[in-house]
N, C-alpha and C positions, 0 to 999 in steps of 0.2 A: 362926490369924490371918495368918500371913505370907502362905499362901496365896492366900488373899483380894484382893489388889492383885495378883497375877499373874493370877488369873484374871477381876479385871477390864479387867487391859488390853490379856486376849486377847481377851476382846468388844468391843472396841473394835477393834481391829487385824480382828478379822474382821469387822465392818460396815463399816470402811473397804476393808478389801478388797472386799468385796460391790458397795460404791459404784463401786468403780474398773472393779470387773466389768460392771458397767451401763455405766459411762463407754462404757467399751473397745468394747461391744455397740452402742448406739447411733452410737458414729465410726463403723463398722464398716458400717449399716447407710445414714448417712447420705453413705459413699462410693460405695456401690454405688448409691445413689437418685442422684447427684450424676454419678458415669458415665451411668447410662439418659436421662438427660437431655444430658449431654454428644453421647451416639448422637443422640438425637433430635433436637438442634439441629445438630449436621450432616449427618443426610437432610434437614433444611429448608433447610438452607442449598444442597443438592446440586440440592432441588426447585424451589429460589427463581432459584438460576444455568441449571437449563433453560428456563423461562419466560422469564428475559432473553432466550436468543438465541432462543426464539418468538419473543417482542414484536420483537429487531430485524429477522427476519425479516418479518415482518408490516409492520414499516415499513417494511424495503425494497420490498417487493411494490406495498404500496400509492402509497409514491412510484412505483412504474411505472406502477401502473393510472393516477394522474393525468396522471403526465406523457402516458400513451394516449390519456385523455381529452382530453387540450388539443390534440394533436395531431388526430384526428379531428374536432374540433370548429373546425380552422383548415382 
């Protein structure tokens, strides 16, 4: 009988261990998901800041072509 309570509150202590085991797996799994995303949102951001200086090149161009145009057209 003494027995008894010790070996229940080894099954306990190892299903809680078990749980922590999950825990511990899941952080684990959800840092690494948590960095690939970290990567990815800054190659967008890397792809987002080329497109700027296209567009303000683009802008600048095309303020020339108009300024060309008003010119030829006076």
């Amino acid at each position: 009988m003494v027995d008894e309570p010790d070996d229940l509150v080894l099954r306990y202590l190892r299903q809680i261990d078990q749980k922590i085991d999950n825990v511990a797996e899941e952080v684990k799994e959800s840092k690494v998901r948590v960095g690939r995303v970290e990567t990815s949102l800054a190659q967008v951001q890397v792809h987002l800041a080329e497109h700027s200086v296209r567009m303000d090149k683009i802008d600048s161009r095309l303020d020339r072509i108009e300024r060309r145009l008003t010119l030829t057209d006076a």
